[in-house]
N, CA, C and O of each residue as an XYZ file, in Angstrom:
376
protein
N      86.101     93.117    117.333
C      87.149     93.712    116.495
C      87.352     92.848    115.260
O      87.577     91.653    115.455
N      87.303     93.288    114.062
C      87.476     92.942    112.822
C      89.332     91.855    113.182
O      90.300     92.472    113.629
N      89.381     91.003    113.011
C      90.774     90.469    112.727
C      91.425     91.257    111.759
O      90.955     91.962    110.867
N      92.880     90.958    112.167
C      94.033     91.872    111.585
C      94.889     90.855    110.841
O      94.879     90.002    111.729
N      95.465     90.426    110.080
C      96.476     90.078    108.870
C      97.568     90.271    108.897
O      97.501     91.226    108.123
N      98.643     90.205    109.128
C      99.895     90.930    109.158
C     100.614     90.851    107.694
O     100.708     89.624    107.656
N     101.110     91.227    106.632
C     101.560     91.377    105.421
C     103.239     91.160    105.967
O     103.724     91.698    106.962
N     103.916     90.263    105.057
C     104.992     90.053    106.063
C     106.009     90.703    105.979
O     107.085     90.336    106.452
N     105.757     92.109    105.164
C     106.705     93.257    105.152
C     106.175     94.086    106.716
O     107.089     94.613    107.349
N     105.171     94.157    107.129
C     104.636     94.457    109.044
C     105.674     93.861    109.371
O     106.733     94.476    109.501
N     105.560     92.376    109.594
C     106.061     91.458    110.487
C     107.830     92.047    110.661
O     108.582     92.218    111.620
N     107.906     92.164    109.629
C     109.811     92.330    109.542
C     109.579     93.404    110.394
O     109.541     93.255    111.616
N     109.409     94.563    109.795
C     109.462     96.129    110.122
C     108.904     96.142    111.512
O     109.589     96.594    112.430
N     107.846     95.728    111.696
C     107.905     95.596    113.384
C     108.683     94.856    114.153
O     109.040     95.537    115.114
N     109.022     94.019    114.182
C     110.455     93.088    114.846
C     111.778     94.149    114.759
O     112.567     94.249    115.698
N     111.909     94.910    113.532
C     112.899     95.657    113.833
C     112.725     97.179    114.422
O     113.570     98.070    114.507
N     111.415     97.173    114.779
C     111.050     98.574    115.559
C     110.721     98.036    116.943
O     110.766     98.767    117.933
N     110.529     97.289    116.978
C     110.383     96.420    118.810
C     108.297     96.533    118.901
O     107.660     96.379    119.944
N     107.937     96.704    118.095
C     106.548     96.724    118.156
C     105.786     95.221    117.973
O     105.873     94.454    117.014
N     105.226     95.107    118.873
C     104.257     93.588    118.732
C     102.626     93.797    118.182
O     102.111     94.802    117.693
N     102.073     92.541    118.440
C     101.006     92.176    117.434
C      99.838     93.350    118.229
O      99.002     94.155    117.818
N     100.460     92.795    119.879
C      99.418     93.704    120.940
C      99.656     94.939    120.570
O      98.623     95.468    120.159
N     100.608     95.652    120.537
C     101.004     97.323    120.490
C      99.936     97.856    118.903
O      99.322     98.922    118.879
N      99.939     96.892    117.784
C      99.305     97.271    117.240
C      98.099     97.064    116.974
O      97.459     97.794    116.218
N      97.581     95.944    117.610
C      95.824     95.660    117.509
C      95.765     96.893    118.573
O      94.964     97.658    118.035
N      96.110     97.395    119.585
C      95.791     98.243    120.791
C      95.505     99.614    120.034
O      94.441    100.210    120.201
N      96.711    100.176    119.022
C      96.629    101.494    118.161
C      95.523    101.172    117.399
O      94.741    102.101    117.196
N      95.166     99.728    116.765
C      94.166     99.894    115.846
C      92.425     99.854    116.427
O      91.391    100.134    115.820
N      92.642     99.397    117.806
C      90.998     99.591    117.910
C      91.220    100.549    118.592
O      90.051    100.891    118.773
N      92.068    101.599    119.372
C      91.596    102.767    120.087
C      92.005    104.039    119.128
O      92.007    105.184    119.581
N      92.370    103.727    117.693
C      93.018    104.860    116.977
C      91.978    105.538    116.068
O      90.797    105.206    116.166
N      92.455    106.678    115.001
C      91.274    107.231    114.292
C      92.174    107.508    112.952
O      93.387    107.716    112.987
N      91.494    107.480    111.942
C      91.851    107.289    110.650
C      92.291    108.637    110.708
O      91.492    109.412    111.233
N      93.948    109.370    110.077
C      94.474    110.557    109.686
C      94.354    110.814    108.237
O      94.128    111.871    107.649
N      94.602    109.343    107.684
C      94.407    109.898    106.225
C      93.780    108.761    105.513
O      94.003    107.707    106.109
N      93.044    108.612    104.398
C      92.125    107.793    103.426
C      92.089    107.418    102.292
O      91.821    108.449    101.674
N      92.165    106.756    101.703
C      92.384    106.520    100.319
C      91.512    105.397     99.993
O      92.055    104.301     99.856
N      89.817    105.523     99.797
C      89.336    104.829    100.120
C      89.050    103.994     97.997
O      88.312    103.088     97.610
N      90.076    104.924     97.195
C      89.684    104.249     95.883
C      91.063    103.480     95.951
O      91.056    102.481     95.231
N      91.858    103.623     96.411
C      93.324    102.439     96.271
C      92.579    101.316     96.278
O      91.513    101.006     96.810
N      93.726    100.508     95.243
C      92.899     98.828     94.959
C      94.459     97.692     95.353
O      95.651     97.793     95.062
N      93.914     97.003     95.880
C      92.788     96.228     95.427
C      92.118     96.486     96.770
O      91.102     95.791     96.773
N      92.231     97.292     98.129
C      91.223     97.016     98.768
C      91.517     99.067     99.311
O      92.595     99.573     98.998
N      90.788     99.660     99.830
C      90.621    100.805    100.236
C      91.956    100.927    101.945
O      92.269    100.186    102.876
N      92.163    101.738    101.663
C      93.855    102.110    102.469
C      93.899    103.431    103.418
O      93.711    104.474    102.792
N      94.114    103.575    104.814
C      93.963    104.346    105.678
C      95.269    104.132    106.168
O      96.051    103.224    105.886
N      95.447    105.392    107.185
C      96.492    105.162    108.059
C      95.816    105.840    109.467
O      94.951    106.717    109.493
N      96.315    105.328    110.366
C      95.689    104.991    111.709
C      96.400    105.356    112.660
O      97.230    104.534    113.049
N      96.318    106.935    113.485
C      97.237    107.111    115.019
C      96.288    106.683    115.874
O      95.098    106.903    116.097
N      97.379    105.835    116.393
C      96.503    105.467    117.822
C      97.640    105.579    119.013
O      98.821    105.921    119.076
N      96.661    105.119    119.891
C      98.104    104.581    121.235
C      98.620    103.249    121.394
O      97.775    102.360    121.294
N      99.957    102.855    121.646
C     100.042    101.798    122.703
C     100.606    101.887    123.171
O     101.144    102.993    123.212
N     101.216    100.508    124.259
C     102.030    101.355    125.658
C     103.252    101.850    125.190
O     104.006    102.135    126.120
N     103.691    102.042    124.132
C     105.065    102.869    123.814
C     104.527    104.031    123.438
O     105.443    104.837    123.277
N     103.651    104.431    123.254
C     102.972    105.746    123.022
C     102.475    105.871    121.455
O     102.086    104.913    120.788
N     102.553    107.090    121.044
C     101.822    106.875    119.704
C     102.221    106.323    118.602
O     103.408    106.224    118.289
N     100.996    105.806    117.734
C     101.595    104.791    116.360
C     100.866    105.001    115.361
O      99.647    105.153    115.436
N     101.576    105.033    114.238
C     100.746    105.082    112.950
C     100.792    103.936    111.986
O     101.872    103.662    111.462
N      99.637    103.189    111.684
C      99.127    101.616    111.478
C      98.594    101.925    109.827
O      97.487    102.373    109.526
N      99.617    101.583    108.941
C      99.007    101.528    107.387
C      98.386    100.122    107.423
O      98.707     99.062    107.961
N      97.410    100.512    106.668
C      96.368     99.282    106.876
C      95.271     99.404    105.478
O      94.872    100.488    105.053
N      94.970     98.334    105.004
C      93.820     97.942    104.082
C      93.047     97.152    104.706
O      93.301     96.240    105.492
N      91.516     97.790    104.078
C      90.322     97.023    104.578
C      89.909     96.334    103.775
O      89.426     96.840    102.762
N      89.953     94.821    103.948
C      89.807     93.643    102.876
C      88.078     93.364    103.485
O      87.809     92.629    104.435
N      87.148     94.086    102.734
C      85.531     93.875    103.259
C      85.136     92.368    103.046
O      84.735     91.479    103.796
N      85.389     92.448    101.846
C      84.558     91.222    101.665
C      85.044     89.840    102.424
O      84.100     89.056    102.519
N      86.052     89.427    102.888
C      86.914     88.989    104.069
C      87.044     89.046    105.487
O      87.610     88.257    106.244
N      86.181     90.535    105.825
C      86.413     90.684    107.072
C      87.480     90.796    107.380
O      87.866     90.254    108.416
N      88.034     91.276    106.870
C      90.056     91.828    107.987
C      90.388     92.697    107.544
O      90.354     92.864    106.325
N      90.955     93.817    108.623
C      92.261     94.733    108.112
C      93.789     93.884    107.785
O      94.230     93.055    108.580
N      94.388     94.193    106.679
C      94.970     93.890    106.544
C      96.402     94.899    107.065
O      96.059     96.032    106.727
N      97.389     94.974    107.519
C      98.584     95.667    108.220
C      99.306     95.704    107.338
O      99.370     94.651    106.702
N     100.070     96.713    106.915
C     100.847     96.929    106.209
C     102.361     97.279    106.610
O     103.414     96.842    106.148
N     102.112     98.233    107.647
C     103.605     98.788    108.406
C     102.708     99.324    109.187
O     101.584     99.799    109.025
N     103.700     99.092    110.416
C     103.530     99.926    111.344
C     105.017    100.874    112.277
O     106.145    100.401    112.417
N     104.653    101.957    112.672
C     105.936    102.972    113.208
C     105.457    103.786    113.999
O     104.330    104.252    114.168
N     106.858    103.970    114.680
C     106.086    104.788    115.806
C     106.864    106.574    115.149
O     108.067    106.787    114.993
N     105.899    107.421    114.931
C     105.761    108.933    113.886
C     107.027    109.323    114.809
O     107.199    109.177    116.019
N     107.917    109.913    113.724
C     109.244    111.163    113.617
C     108.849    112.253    113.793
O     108.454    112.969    112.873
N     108.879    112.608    115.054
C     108.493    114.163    115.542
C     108.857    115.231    114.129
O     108.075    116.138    113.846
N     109.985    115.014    113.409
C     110.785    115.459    112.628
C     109.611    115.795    111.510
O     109.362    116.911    111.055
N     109.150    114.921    111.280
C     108.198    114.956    110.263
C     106.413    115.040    110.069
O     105.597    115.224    109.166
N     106.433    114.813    111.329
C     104.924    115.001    111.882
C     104.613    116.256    112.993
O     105.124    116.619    114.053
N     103.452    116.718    112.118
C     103.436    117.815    113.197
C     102.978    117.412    114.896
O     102.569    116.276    115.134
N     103.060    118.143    115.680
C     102.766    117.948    117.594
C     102.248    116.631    117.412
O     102.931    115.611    117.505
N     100.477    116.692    117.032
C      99.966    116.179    117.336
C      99.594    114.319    116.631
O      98.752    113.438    116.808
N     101.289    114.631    115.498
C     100.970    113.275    114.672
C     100.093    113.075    113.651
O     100.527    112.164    112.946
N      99.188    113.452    113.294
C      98.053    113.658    112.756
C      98.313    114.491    111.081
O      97.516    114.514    110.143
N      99.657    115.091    111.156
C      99.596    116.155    110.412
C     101.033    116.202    109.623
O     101.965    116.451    110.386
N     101.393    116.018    108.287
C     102.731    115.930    107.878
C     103.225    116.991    107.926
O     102.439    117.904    107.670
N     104.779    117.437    108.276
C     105.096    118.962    107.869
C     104.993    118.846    106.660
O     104.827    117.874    105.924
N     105.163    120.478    106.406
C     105.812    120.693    105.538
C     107.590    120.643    104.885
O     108.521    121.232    105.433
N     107.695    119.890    103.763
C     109.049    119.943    103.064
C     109.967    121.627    103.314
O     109.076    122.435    103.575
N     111.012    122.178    103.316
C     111.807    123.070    103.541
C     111.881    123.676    102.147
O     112.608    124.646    101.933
C-alpha cells in the first residue's frame, strides 16, 4: 500500500468525526474512486467510498506520484441526505 499523509485539516476533522488513521487506510485500500479530477494541481485529486468498521466513508485524497503517497485531505462518513443509496452518487439540489 502506497503510504498515506494526513494534511492536518484530516487530522482535526477526523478527531472530530471519531474516525482514525485505521478506519481510513481500511476505506482507502478496500475503496474505489467515485469521482476524479485527475488535472487538479498541484497533484491529481479523487474521492474514495470505501468501508470501515463504522461502515461507509468517503476519503478526499491527492496522489503525490512522484513521492509515493496519497496524500488525505478529509475524511466523512456520506449524509444519506445528500448522497444517493449507494454513496457513490450526489443528489440532486431541490
Amino acid at each position: 500500500m502506497t503510504p498515506l499523509r494526513f494534511k492536518l485539516h484530516a487530522v482535526i476533522q477526523m478527531e472530530e468525526r471519531g474516525l482514525t488513521v485505521d478506519d481510513v487506510r481500511m476505506a482507502v485500500e478496500n475503496g474505489e474512486d467515485i469521482e476524479t479530477r485527475p488535472d487538479e494541481q498541484p497533484y491529481p485529486a479523487r474521492l474514495v467510498l470505501g468501508l470501515c468498521l463504522l461502515g461507509a466513508l468517503h476519503v478526499a485524497v491527492r496522489d503525490n506520484i512522484d513521492d509515493d503517497e496519497i496524500i488525505v485531505e478529509t475524511a466523512y462518513q456520506p449524509d444519506p441526505a445528500l448522497w444517493e443509496p449507494d454513496f457513490k452518487t450526489r443528489r440532486k439540489s431541490p
